[in-house]
C-alpha positions as CSV (number, residue, x, y, z in Angstrom):
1,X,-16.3,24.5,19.8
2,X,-13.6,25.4,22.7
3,X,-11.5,22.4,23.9
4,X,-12.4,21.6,27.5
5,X,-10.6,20.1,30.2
6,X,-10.8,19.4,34.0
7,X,-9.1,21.4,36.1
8,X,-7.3,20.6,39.7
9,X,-6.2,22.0,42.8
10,X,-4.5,20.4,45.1
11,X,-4.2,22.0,48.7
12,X,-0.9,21.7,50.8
13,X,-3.6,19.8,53.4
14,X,-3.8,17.4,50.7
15,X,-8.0,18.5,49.8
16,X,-8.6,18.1,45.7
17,X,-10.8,19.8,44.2
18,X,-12.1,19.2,40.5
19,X,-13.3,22.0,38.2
20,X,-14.6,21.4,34.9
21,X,-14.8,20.3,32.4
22,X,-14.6,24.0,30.8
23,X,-12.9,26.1,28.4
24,X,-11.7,29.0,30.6
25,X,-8.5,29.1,31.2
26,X,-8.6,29.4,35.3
27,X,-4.8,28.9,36.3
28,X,-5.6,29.4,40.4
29,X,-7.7,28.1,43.1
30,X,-8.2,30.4,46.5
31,X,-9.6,29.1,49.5
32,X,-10.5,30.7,52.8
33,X,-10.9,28.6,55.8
34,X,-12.9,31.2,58.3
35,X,-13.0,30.5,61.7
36,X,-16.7,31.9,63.6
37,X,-16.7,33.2,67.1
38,X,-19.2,30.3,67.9
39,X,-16.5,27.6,67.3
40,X,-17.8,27.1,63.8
41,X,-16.1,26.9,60.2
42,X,-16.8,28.3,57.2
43,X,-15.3,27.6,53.9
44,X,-14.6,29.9,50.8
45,X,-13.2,29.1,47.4
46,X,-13.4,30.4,43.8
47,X,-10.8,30.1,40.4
48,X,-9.3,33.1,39.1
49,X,-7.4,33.8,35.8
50,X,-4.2,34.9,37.8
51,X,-2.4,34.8,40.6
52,X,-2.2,38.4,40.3
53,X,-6.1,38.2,40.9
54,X,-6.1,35.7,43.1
55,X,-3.6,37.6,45.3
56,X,-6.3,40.4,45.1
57,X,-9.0,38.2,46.7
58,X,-6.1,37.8,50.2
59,X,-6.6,41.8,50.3
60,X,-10.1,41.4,50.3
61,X,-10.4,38.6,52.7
62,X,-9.0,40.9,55.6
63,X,-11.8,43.5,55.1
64,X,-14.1,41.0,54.9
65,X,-12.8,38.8,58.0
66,X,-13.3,42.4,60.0
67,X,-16.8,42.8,58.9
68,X,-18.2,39.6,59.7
69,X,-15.9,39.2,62.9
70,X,-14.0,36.0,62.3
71,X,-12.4,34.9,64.8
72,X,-9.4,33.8,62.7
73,X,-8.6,32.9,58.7
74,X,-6.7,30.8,56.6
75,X,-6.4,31.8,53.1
76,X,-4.5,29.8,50.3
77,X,-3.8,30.3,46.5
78,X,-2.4,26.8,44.8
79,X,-1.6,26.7,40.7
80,X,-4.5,24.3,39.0
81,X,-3.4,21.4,37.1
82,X,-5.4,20.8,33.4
83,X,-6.2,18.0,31.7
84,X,-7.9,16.5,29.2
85,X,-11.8,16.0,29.3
């Protein structure tokens, strides 16, 4: 059976977020923070293997952003921190 641990992010506006406990070894956390015509927010995230990959999702997040007509985008990438489970 795999070892499994937690893994965190930690966003530079000081948000945590907590995966796990699992075996993959995800070493990034993305997050987009989309802003809507109306006024309203939207938030995106998702844990990647890379930050090659991850980096691949910011490319992505333009298209998208131009489809769906956000208004404006924030779009981070922060190393996960493991530990024990």
């Amino acid at each position: 059976m795999a070892r499994k641990y937690l893994l965190t992010a930690t966003m530079l506006d000081g948000y945590q977020k907590t995966i796990g406990p699992t075996a993959t070894r995800f070493t990034h956390y993305w997050r987009i923070v989309a802003k809507l015509e109306n006024g309203k927010t939207e938030v995106f995230w998702g844990h990647t293997k890379s930050l090659a990959e991850a980096n691949r999702k910011r490319a992505a997040t333009r298209e998208a952003a131009r489809q769906r007509g956000w208004k404006d985008f924030a779009f981070e990438v922060v190393e996960l921190v493991r530990t024990e489970a």
